[in-house]
C-alpha distance (Angstrom), angle and dihedral (degrees) to the residues before:
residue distance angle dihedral
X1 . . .
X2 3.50 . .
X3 4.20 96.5 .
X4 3.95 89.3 73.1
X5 3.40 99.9 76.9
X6 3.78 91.8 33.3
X7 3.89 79.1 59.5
X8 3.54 100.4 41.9
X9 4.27 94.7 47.3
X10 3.86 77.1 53.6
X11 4.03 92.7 65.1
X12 3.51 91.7 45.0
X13 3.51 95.4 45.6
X14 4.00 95.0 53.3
X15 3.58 86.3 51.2
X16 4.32 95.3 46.5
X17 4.18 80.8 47.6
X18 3.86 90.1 58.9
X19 3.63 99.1 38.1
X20 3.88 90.0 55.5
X21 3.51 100.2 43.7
X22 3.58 93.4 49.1
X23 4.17 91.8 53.6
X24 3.87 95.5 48.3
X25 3.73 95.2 47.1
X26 3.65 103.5 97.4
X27 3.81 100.7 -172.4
X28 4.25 91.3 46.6
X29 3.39 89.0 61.2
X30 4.07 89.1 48.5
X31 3.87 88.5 47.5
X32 3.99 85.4 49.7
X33 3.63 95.4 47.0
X34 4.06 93.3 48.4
X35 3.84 80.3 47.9
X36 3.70 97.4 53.4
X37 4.00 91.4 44.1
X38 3.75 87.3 51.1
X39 3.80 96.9 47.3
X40 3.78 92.6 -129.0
X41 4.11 118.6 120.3
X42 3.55 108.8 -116.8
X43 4.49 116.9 -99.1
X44 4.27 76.6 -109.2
X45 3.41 95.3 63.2
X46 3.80 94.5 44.8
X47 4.01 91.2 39.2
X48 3.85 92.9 55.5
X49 3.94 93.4 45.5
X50 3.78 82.0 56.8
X51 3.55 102.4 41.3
X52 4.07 91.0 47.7
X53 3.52 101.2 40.4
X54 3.89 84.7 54.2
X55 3.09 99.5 60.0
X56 3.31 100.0 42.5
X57 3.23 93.0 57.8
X58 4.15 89.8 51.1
X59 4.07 85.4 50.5
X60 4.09 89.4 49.4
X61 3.78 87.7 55.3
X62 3.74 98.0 50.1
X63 4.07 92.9 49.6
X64 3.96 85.2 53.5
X65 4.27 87.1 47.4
X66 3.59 93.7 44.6
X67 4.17 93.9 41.6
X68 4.03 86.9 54.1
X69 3.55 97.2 36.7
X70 4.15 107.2 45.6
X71 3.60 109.6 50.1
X72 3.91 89.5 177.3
X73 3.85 86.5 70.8
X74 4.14 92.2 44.6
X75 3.72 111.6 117.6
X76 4.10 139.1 130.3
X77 3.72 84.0 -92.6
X78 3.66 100.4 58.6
X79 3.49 87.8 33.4
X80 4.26 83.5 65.5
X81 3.47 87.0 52.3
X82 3.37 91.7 57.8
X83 3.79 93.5 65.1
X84 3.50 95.0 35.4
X85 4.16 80.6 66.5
X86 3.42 97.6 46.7
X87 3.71 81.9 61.5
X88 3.39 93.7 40.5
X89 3.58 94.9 53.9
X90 3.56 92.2 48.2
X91 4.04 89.8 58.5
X92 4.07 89.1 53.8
X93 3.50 91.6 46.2
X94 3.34 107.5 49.9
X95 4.42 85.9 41.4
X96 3.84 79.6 55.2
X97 3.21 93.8 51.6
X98 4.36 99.6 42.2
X99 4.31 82.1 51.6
X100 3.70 89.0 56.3
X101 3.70 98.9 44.2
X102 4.17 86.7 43.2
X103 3.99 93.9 52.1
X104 4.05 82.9 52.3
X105 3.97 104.1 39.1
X106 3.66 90.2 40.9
X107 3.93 124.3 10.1
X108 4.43 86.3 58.2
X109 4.23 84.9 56.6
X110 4.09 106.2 105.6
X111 4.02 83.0 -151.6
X112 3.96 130.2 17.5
X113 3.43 116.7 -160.7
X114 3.86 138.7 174.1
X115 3.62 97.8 -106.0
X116 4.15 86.2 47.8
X117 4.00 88.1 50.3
X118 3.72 93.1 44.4
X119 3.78 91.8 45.5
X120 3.74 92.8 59.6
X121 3.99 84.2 44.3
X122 3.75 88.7 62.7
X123 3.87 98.3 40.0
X124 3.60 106.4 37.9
X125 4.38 115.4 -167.6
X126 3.53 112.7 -131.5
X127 3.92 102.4 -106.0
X128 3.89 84.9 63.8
X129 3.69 91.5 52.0
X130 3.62 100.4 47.1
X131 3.92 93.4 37.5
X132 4.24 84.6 56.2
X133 3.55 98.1 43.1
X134 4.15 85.9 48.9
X135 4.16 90.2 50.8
X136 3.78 92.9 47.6
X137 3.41 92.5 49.5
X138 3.97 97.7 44.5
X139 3.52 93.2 43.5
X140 3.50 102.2 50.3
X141 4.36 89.0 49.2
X142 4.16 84.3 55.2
X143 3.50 91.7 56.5
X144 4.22 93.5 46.9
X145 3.99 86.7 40.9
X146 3.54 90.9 52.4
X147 3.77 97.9 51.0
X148 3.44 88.3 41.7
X149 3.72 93.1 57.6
X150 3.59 89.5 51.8
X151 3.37 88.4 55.6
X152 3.74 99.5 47.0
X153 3.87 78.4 61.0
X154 3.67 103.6 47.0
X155 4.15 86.2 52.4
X156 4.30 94.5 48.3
X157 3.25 97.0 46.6
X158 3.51 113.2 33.9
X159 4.07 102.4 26.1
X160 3.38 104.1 23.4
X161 3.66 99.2 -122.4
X162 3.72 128.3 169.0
X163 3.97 88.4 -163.9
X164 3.80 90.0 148.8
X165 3.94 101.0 47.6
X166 4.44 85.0 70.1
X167 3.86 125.4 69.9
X168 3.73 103.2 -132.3
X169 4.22 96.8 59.7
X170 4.00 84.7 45.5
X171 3.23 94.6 56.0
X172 3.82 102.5 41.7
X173 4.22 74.5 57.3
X174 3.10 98.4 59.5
X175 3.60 95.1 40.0
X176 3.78 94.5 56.0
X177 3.45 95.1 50.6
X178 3.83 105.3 40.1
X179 3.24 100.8 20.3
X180 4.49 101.7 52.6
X181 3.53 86.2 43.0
X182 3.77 99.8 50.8
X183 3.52 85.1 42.9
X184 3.76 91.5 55.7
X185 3.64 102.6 46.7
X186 3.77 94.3 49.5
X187 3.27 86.9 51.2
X188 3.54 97.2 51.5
X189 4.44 85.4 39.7
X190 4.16 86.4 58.6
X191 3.62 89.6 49.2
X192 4.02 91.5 51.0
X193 3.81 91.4 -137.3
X194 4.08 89.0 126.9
X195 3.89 120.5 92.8
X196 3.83 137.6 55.6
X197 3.53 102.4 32.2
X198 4.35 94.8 177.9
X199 4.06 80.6 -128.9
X200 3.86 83.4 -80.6
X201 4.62 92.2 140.4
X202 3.78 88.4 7.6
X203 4.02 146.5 49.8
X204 3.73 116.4 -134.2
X205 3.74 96.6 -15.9
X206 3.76 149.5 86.9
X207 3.90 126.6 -98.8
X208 3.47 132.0 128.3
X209 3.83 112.7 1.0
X210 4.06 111.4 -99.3
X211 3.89 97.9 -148.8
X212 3.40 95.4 61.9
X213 3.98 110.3 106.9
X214 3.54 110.7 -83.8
X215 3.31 103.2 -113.9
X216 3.52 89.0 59.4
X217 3.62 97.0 49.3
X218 3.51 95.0 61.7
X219 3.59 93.4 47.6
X220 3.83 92.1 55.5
X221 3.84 92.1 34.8
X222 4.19 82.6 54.1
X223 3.62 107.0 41.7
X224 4.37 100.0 42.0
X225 4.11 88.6 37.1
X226 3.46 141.5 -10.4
X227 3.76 98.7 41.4
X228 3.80 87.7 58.5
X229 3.37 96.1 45.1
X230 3.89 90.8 54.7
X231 3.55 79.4 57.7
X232 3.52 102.8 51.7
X233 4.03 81.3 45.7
X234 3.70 88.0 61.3
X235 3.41 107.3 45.9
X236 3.68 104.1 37.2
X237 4.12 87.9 59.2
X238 3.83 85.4 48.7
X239 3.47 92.8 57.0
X240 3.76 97.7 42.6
X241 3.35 89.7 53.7
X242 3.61 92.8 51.0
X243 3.56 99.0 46.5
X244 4.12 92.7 46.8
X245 4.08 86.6 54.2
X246 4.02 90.4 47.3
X247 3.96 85.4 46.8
X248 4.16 91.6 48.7
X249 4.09 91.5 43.4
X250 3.41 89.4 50.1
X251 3.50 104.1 48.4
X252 3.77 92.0 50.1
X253 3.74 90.5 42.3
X254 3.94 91.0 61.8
X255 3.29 100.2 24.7
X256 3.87 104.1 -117.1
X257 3.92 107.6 126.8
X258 4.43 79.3 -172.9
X259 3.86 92.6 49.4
X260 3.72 99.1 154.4
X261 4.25 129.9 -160.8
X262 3.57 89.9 -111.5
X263 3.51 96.5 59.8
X264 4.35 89.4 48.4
X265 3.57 89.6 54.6
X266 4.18 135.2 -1.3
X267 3.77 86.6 -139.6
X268 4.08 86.8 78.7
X269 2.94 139.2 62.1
X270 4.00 126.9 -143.4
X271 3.55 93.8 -118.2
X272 4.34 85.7 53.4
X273 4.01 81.7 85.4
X274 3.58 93.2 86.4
X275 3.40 93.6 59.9
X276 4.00 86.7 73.6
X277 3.98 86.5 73.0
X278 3.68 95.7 53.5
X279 4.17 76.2 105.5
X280 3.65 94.0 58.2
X281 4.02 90.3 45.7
X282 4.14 91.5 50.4
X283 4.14 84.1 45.5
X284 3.73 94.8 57.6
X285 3.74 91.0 41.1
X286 3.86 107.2 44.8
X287 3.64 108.7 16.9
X288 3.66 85.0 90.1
X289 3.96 101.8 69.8
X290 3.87 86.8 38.8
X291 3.61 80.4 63.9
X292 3.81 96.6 52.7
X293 3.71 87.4 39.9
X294 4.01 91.8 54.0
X295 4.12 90.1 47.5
X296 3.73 90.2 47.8
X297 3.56 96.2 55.2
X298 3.49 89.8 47.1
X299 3.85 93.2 47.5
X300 4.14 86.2 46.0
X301 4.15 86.0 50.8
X302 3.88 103.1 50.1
X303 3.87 91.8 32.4
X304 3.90 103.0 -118.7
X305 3.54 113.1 144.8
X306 3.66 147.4 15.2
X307 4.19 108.1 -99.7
X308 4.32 80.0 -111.7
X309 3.70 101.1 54.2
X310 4.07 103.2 91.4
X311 3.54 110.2 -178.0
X312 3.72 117.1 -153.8
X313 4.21 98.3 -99.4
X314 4.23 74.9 60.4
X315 3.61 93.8 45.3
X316 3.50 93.0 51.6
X317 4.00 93.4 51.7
X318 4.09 90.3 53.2
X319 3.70 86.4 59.9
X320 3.66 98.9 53.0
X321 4.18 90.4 28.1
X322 4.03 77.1 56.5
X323 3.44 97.2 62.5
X324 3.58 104.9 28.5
X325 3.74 96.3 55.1
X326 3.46 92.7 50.1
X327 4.03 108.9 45.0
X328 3.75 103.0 49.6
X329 3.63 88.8 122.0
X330 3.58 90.9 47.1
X331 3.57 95.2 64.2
X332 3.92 95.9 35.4
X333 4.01 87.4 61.7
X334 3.82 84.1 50.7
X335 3.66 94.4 54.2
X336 3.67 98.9 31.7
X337 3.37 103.2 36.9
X338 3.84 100.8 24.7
X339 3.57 103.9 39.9
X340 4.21 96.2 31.2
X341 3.70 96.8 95.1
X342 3.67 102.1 -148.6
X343 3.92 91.5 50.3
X344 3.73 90.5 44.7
X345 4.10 89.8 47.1
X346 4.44 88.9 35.8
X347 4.15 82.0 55.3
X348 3.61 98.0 42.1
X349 4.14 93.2 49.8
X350 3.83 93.4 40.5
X351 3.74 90.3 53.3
X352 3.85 101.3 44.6
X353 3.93 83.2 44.4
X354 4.02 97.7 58.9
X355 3.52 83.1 42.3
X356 3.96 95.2 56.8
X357 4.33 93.3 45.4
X358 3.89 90.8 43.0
X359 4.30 81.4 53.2
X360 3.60 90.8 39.0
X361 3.99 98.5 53.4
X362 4.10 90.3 42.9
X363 3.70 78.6 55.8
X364 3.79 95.4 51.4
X365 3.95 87.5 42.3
X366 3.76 89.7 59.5
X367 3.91 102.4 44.2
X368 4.07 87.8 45.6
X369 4.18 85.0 54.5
């Protein structure tokens, strides 16, 4: 109990650690500046999309090994998660994919200028459209998977529900968060408002397109993203907080400072208790292009700036924006995978095991020769 917050001061520490760094380095912020004037996103920007999206796509692979490979671990729960990475891996992917295409449509230009920017804006190739509609849709399923999860949750443990062993509440599940955000993004694909973004919402991807007018751009930028993920915000801290006052009343109720999920309900398992901080994982992750979105709306309102002039509170924000929307299944292999004690203790036995047959049949090779 006591290695959560240990893990979760970690998170916030990484991100304090780059935040500092990047303020007292003098000459990053001259590189950043030249960058800005130039209209080109900084190699840091394009370096942490890559880094991050890797590995999330390296923790999105383990949480499928691990599902398929450690039955003890196996439960509706987990099996949530396992959607919530498909999604997840999507998201990397397709940022992956939008850094790529960037370094190549942009970084090889001798000279990138507004009109060059705005031109792509307005004539979009096809790998940026099909890498934006893929984000928009991914993104918005993590946000319904997550809720969902926290639902899943809320009904095991505190009303005893076995919502997810009948057909009809599955599929109303699955419908809500495939089917709204499919909906959405072809929506948003007929009305050509996805492509060239300018990195406006995003780092070195494509979302919704930046040369749109304004208004409209926040509209799109609202309805297939952000304004869902302030939802998802919203409720997910609501039900935290409601299942972390059940969990206290309980405990004293009964008696049993230790009172573990497993002993609620034989649906969970005592490790499902980290799922309750999925919030605090999509926080540390996301809340930094919420930001960006929140200042350019205001910018947009009061008529500041052009949608290409990114100061360096902006600049900042892509950095962290490029990380956190990229690793989310990064860090839910680390705390699902990591800190879940039977997967941890399922990976650790499988490994040593393969290790002790592949030494036992070199053995066998070498007393047969």
């Amino acid at each position: 109990m006591y290695i959560k917050p240990r893990l979760l001061w970690i998170f916030i520490s990484v991100f304090a650690a780059m935040a500092s760094s990047m303020c007292s380095n003098e000459s990053a912020w001259t590189n950043l500046t030249s960058s800005m004037d130039n209209k080109r996103l900084p190699d840091s920007v394009l370096i942490c999309t890559f880094v991050s999206s890797s590995l999330s796509i390296i923790g999105a692979i383990v949480i499928f090994v691990t599902y398929c490979t450690i039955p003890e671990a196996k439960n509706q729960t987990r099996r949530l998660l396992i959607y919530l990475t498909i999604a997840d891996l999507l998201t990397s992917s397709g940022n992956l994919l939008g850094a790529i295409r960037y370094s190549y449509t942009h970084r090889n230009q001798g000279l990138i200028t507004e009109e060059h920017i705005i031109w792509h804006c307005h004539h979009p190739d096809d790998i940026c459209a099909a890498q934006s509609l893929i984000n928009t849709f991914s993104a918005l399923a993590s946000f319904s998977w997550t809720i969902i999860i926290g639902l899943h949750i809320l009904l095991a443990l505190v009303y005893q529900s076995e919502w997810c062993f009948t057909t009809m509440p599955k599929v109303l599940a699955h419908s809500v968060s495939w089917g709204i955000p499919l909906v959405i993004t072809l929506t948003a694909a007929f009305k050509n408002v996805l492509g060239e973004d300018l990195s406006i919402g995003s780092g070195p991807w494509c979302w919704i397109r930046g040369c749109l007018d304004q208004e409209k751009t926040i509209l799109w930028m609202t309805v297939s993203g952000k304004g869902w993920e302030i939802l998802t915000y919203i409720v997910t801290a609501f039900l935290y907080i409601y299942l972390k006052y059940y969990m206290i009343r309980k405990r004293r109720r009964e008696g049993q400072p230790n009172l573990r999920y497993s002993q609620i309900s034989y649906r969970l398992r005592d490790d499902d208790e980290n799922y309750v901080l999925l919030w605090f994982v999509l926080y540390i992750l996301r809340i930094w292009g919420t930001a960006r979105y929140v200042i350019f709306v205001y910018k947009a309102s009061t008529g500041q700036t052009s949608v290409l002039d990114f100061d360096q509170t902006d600049m900042v924000l892509m950095h962290f924006q490029s990380v956190g929307d990229s690793s989310q299944a990064f860090f839910n292999c680390l705390l699902f995978c990591v800190m879940d004690t039977t997967v941890r203790r399922g990976l650790i036995t499988r490994i040593f095991c393969q290790q002790n047959q592949l030494q036992g049949r070199q053995l066998n090779e070498y007393n047969q020769i």
